[in-house]
mmCIF file of the N, C-alpha and C atoms, coordinates in Angstrom:
data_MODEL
# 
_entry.id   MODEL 
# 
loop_
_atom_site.group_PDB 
_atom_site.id 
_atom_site.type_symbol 
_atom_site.label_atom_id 
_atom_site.label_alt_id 
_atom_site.label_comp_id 
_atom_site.label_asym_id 
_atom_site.label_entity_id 
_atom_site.label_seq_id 
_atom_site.pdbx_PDB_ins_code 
_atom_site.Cartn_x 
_atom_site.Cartn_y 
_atom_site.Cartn_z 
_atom_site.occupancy 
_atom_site.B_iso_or_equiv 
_atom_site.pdbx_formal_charge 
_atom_site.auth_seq_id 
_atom_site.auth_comp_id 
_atom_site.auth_asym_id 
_atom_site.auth_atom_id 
_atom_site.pdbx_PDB_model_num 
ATOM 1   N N  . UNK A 1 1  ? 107.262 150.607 70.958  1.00 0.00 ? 1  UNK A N  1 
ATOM 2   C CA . UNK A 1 1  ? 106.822 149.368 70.368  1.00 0.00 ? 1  UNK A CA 1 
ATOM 3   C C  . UNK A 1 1  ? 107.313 149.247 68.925  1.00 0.00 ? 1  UNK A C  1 
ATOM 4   N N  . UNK A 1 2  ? 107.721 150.524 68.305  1.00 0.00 ? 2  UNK A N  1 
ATOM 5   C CA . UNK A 1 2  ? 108.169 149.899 67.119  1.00 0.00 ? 2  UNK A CA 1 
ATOM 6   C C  . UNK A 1 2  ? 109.614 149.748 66.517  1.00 0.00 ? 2  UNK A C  1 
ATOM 7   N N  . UNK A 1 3  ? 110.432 149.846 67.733  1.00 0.00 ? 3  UNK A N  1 
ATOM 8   C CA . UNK A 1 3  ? 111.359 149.022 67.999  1.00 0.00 ? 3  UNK A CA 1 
ATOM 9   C C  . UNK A 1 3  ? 110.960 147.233 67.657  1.00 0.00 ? 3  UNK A C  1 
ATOM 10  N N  . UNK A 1 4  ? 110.001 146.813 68.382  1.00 0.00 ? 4  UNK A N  1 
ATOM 11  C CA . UNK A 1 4  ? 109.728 145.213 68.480  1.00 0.00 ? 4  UNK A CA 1 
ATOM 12  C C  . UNK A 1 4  ? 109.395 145.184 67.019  1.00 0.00 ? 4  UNK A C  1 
ATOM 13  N N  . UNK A 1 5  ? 108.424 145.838 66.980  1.00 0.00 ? 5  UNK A N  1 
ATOM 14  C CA . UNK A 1 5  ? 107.711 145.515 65.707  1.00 0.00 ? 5  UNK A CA 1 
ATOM 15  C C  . UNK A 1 5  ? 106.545 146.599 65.084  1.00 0.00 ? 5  UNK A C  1 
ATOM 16  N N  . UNK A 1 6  ? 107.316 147.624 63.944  1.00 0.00 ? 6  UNK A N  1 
ATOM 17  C CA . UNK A 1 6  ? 106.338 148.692 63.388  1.00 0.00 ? 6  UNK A CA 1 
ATOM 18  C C  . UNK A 1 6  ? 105.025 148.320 62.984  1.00 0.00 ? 6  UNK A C  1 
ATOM 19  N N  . UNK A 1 7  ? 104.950 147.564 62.432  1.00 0.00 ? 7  UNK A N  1 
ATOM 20  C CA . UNK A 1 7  ? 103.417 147.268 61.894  1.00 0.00 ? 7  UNK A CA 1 
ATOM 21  C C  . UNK A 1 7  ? 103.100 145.715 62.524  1.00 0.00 ? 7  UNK A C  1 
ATOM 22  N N  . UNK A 1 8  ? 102.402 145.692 63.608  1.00 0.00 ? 8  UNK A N  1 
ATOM 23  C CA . UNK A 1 8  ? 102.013 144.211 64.373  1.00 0.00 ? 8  UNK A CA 1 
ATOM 24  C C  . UNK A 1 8  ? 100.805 144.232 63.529  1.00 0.00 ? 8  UNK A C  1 
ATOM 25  N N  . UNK A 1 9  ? 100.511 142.938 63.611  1.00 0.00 ? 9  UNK A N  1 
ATOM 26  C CA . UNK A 1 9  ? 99.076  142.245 62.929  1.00 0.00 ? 9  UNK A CA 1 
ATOM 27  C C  . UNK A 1 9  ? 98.319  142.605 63.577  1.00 0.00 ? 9  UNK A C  1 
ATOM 28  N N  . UNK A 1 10 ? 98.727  142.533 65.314  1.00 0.00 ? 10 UNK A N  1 
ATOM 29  C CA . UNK A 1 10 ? 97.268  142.947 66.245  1.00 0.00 ? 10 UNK A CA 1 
ATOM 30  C C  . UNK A 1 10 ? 98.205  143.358 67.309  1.00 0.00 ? 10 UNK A C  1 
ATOM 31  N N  . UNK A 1 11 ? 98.290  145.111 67.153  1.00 0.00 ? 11 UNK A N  1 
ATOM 32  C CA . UNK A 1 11 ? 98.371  145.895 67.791  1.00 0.00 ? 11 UNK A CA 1 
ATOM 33  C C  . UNK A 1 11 ? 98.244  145.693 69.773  1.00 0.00 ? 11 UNK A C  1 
ATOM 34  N N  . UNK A 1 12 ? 97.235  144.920 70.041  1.00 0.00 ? 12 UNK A N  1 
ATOM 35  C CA . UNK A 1 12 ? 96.503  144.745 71.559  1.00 0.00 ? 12 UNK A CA 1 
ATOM 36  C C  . UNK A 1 12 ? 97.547  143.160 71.728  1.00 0.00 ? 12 UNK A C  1 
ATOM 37  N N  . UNK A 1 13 ? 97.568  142.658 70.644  1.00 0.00 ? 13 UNK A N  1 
ATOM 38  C CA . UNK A 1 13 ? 98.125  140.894 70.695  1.00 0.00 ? 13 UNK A CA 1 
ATOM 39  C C  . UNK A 1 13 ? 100.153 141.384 71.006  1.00 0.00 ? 13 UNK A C  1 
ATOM 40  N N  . UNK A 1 14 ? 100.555 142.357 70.651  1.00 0.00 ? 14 UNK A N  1 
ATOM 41  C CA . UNK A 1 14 ? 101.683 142.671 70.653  1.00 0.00 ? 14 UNK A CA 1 
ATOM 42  C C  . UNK A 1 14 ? 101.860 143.544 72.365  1.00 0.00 ? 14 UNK A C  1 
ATOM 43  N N  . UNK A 1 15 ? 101.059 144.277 72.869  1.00 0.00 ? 15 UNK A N  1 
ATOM 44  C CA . UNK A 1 15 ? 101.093 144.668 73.919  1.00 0.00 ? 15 UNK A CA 1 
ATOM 45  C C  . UNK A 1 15 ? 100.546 143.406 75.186  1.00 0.00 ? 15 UNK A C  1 
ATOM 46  N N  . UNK A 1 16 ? 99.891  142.566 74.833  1.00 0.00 ? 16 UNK A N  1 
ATOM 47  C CA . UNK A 1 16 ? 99.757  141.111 75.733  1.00 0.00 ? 16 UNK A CA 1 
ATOM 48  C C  . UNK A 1 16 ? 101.157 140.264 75.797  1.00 0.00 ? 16 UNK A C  1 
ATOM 49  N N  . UNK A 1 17 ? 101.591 140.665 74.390  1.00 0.00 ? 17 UNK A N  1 
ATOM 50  C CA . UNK A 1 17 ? 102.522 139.374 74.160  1.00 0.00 ? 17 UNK A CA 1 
ATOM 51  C C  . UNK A 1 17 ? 104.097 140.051 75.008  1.00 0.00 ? 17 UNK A C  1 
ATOM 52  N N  . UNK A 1 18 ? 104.026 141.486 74.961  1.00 0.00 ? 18 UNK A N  1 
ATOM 53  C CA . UNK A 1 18 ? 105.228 142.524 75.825  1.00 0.00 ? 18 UNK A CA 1 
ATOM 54  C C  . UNK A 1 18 ? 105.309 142.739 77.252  1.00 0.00 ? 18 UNK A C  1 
ATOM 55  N N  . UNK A 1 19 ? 104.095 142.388 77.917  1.00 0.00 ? 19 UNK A N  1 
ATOM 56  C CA . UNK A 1 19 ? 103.452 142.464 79.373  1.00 0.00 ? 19 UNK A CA 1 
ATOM 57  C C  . UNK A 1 19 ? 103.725 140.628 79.470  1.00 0.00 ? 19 UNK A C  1 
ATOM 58  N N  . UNK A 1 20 ? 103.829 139.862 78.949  1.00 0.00 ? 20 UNK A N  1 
ATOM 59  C CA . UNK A 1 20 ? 104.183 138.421 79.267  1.00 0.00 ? 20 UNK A CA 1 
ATOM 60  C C  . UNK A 1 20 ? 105.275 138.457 79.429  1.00 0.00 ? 20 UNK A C  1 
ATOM 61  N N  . UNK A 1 21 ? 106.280 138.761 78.519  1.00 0.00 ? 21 UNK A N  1 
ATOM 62  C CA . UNK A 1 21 ? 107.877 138.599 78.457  1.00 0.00 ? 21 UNK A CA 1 
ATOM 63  C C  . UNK A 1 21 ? 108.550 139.631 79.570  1.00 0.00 ? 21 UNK A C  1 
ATOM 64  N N  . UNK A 1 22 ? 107.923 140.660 79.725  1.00 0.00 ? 22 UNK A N  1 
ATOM 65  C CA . UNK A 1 22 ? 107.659 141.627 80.868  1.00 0.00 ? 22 UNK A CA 1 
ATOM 66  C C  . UNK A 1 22 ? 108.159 140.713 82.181  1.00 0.00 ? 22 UNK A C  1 
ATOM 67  N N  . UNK A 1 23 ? 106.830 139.943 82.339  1.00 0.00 ? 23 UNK A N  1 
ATOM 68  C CA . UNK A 1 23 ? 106.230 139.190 83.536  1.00 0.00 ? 23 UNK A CA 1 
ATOM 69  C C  . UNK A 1 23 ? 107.026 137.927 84.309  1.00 0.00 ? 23 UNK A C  1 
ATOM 70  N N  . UNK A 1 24 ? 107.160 137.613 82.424  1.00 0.00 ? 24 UNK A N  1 
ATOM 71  C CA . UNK A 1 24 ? 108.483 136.687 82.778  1.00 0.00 ? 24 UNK A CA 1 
ATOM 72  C C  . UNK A 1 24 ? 110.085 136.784 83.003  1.00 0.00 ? 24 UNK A C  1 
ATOM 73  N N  . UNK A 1 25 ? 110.448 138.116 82.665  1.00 0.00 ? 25 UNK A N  1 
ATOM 74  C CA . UNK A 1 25 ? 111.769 138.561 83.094  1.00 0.00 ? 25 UNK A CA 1 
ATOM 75  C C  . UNK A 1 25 ? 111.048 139.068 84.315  1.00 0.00 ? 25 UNK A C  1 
ATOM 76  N N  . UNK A 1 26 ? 110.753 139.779 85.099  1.00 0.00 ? 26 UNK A N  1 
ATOM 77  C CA . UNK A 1 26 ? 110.877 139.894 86.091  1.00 0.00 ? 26 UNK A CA 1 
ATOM 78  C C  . UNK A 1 26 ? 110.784 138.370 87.458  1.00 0.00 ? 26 UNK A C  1 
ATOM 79  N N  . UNK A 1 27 ? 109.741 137.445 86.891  1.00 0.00 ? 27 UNK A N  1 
ATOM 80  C CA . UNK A 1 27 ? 109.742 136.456 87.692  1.00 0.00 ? 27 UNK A CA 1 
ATOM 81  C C  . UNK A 1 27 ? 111.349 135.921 87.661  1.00 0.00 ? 27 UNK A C  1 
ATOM 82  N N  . UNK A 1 28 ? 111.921 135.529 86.470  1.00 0.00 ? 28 UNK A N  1 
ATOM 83  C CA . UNK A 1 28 ? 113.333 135.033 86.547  1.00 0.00 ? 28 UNK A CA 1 
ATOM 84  C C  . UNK A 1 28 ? 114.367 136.056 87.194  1.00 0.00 ? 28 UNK A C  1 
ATOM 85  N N  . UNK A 1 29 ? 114.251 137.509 87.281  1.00 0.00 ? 29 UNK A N  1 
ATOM 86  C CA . UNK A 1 29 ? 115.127 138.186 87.641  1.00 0.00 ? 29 UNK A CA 1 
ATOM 87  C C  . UNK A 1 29 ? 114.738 137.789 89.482  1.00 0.00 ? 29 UNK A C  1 
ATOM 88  N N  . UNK A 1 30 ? 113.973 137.836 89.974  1.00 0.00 ? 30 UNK A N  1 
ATOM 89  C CA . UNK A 1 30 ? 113.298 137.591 91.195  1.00 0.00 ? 30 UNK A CA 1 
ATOM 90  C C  . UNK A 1 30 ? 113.873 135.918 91.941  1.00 0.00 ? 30 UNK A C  1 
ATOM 91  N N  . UNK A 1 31 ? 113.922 135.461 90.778  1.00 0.00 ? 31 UNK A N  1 
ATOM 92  C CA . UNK A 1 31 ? 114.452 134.130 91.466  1.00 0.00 ? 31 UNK A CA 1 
ATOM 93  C C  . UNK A 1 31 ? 115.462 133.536 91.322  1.00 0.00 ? 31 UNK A C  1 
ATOM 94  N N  . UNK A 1 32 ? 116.171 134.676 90.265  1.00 0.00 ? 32 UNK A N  1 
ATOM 95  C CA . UNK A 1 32 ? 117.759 134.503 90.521  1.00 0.00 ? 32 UNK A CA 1 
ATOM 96  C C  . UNK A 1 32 ? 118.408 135.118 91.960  1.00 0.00 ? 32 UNK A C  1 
ATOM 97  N N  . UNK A 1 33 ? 117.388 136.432 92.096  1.00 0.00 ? 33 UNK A N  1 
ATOM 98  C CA . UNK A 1 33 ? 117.460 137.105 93.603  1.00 0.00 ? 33 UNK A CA 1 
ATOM 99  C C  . UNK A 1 33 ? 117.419 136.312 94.663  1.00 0.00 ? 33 UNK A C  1 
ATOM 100 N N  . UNK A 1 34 ? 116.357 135.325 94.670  1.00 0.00 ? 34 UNK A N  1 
ATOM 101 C CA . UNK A 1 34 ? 115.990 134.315 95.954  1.00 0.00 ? 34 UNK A CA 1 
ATOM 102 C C  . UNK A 1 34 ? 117.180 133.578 95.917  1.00 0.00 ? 34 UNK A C  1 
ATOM 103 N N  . UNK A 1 35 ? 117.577 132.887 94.863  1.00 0.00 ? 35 UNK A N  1 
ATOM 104 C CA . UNK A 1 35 ? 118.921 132.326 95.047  1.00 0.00 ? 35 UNK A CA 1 
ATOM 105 C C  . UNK A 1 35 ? 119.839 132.239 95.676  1.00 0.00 ? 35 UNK A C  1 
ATOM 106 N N  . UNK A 1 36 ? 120.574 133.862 95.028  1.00 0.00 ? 36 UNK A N  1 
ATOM 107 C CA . UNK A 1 36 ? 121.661 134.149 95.418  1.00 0.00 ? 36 UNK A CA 1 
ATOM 108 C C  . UNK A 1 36 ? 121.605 134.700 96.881  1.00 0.00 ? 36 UNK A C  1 
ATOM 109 N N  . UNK A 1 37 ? 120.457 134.876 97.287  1.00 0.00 ? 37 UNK A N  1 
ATOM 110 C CA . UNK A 1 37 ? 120.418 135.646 98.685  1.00 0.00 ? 37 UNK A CA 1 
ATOM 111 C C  . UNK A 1 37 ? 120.756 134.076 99.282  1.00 0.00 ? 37 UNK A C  1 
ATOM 112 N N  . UNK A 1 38 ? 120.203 132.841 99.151  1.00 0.00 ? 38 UNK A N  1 
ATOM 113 C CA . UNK A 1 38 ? 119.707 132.006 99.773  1.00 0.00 ? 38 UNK A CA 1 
ATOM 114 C C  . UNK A 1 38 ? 121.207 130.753 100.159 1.00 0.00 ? 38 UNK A C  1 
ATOM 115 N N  . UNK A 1 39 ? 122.207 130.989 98.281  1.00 0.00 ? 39 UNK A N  1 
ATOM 116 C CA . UNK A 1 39 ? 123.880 130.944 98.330  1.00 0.00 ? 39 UNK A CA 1 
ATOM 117 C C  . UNK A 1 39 ? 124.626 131.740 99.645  1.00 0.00 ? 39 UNK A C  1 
ATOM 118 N N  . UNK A 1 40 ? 124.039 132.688 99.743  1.00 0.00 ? 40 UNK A N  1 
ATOM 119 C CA . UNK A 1 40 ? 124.540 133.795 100.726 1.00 0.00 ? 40 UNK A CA 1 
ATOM 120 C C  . UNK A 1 40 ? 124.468 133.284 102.453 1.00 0.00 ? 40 UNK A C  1 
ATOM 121 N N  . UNK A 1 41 ? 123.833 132.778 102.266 1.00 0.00 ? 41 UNK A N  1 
ATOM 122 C CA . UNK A 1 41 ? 123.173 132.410 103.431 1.00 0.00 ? 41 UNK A CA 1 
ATOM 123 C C  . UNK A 1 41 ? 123.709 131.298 104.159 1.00 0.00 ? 41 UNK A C  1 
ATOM 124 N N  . UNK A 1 42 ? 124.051 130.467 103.426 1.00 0.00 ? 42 UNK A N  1 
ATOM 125 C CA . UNK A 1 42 ? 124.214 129.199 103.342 1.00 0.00 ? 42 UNK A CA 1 
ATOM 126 C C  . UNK A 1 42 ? 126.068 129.030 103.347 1.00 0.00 ? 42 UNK A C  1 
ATOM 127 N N  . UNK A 1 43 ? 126.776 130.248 102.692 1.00 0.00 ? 43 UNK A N  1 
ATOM 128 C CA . UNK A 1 43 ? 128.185 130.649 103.133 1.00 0.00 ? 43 UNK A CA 1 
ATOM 129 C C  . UNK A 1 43 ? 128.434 130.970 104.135 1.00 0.00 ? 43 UNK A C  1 
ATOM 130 N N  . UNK A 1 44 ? 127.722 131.996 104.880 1.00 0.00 ? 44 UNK A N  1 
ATOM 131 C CA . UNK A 1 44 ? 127.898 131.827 106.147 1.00 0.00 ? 44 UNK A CA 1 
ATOM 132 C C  . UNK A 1 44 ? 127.230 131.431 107.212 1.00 0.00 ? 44 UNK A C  1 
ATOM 133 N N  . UNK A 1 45 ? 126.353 130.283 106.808 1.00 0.00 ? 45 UNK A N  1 
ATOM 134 C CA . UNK A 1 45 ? 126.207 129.326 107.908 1.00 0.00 ? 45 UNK A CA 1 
ATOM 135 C C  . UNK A 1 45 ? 127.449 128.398 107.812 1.00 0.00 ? 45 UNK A C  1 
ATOM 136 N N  . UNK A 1 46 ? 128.275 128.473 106.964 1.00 0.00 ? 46 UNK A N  1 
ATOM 137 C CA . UNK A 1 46 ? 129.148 127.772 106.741 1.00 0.00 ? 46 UNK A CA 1 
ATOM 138 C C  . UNK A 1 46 ? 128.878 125.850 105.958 1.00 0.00 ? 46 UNK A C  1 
ATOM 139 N N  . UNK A 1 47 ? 127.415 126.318 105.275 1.00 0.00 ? 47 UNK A N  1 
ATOM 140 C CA . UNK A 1 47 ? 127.480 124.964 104.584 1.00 0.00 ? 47 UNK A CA 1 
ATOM 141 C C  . UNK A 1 47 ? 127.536 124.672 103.462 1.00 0.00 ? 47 UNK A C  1 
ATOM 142 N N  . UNK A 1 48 ? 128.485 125.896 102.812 1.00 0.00 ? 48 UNK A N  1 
ATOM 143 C CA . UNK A 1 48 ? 129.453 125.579 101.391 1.00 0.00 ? 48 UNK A CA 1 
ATOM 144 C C  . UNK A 1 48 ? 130.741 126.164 101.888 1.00 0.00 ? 48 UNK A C  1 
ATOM 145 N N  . UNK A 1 49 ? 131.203 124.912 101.477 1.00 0.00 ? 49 UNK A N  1 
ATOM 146 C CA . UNK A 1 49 ? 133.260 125.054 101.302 1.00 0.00 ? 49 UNK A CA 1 
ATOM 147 C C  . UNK A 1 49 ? 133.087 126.392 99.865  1.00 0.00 ? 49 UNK A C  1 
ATOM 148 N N  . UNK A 1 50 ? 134.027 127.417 100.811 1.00 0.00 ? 50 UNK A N  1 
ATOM 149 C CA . UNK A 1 50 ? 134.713 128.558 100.022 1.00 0.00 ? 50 UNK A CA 1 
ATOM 150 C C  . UNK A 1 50 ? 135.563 128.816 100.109 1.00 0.00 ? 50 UNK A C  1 
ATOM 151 N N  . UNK A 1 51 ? 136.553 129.306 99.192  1.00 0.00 ? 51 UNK A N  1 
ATOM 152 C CA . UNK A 1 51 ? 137.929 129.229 99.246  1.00 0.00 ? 51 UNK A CA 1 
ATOM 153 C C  . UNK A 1 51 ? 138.450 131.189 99.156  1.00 0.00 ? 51 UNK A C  1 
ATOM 154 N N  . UNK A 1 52 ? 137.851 131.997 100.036 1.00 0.00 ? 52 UNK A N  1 
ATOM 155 C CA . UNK A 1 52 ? 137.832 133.250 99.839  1.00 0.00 ? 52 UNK A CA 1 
ATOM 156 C C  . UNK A 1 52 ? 139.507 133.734 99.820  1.00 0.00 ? 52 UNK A C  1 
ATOM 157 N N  . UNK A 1 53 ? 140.571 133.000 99.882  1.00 0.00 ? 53 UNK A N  1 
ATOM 158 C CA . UNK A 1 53 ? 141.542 133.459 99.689  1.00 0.00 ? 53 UNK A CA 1 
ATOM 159 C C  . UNK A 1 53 ? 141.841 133.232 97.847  1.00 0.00 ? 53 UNK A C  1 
ATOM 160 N N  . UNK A 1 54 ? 141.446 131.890 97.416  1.00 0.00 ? 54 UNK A N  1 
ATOM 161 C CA . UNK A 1 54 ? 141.224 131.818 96.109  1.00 0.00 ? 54 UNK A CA 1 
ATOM 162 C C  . UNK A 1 54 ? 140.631 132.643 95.278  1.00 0.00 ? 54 UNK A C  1 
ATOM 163 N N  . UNK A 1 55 ? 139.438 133.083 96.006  1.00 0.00 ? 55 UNK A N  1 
ATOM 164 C CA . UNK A 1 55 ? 138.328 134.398 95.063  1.00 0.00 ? 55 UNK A CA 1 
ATOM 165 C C  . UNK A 1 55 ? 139.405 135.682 95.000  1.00 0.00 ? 55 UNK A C  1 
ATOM 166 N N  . UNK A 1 56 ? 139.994 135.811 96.211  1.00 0.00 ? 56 UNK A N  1 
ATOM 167 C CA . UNK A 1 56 ? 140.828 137.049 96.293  1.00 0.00 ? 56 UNK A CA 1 
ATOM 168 C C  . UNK A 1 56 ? 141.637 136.839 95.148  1.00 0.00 ? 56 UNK A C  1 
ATOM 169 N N  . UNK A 1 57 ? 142.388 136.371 94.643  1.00 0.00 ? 57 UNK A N  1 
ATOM 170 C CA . UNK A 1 57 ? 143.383 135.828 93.741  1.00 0.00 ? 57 UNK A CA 1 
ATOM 171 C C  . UNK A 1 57 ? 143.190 135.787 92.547  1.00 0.00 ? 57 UNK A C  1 
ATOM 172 N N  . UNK A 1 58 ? 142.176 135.342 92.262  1.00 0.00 ? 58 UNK A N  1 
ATOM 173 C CA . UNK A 1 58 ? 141.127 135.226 90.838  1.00 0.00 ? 58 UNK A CA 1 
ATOM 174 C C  . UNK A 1 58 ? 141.125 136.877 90.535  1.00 0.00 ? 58 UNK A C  1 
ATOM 175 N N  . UNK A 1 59 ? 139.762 137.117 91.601  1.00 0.00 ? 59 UNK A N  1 
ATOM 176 C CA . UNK A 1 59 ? 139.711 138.704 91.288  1.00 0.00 ? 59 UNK A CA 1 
ATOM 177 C C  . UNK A 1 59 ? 140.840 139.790 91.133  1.00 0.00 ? 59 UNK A C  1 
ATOM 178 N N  . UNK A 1 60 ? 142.027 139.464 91.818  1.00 0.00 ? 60 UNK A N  1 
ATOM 179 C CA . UNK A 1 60 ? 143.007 140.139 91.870  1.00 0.00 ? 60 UNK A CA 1 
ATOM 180 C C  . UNK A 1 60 ? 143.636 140.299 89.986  1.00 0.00 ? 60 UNK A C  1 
ATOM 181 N N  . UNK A 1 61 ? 144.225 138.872 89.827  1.00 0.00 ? 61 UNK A N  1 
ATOM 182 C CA . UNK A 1 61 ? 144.267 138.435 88.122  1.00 0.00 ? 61 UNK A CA 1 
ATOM 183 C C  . UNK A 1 61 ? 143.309 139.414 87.118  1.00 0.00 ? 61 UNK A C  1 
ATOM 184 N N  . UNK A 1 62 ? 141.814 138.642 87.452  1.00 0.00 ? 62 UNK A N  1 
ATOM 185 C CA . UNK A 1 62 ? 141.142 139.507 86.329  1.00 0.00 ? 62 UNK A CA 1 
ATOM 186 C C  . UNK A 1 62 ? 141.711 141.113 86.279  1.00 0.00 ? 62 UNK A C  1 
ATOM 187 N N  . UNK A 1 63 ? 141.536 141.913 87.410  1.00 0.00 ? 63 UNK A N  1 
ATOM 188 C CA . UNK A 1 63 ? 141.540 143.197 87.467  1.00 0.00 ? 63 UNK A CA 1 
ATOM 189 C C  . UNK A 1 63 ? 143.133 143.217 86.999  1.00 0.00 ? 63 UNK A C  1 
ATOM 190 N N  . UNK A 1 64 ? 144.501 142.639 86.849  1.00 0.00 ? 64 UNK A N  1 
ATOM 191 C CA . UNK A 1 64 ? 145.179 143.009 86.541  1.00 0.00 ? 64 UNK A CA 1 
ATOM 192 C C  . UNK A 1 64 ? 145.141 142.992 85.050  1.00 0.00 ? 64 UNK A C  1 
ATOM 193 N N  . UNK A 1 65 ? 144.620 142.197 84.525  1.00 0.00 ? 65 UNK A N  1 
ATOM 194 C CA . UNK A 1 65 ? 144.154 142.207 82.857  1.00 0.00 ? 65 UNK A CA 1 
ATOM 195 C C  . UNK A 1 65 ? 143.711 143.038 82.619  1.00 0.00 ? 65 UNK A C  1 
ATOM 196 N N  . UNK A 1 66 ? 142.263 143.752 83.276  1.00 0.00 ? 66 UNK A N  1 
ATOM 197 C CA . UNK A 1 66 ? 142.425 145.151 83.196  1.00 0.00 ? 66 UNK A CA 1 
ATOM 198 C C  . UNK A 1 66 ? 142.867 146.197 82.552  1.00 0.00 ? 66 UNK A C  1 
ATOM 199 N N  . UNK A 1 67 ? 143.738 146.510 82.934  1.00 0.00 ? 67 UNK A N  1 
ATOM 200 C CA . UNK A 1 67 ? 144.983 147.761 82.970  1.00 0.00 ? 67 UNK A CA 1 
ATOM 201 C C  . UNK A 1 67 ? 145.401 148.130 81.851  1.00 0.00 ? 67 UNK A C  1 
# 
């Protein structure tokens, strides 16, 4: 905690306020999860146009920058 903050005003108000931001990264990490599972899903039902020879290509590029 005293990383965040060595001397808090209220000690108990700084551990409420770390268990919120806590609470709330995990809810957002969770529903970026539902998401992307849900993107996933939805590729291969086939009801998003993907261009997986394009991704190949892209990714190929980046990784040659790489090097």
């Amino acid at each position: 905690m005293n990383s965040v903050d060595p001397a808090p005003a209220s000690r108990s108000r700084l551990i409420r306020d770390l268990a919120l931001k806590g609470a709330e990264v995990t809810r957002d990490e969770e529903e970026r999860r539902r998401r992307g599972i849900e993107t996933l899903k939805r590729l291969a039902r086939g009801e998003i146009d993907y261009d997986f020879e394009a991704v190949r290509q892209i990714h190929a590029e980046r990784e040659a920058g790489f090097e």
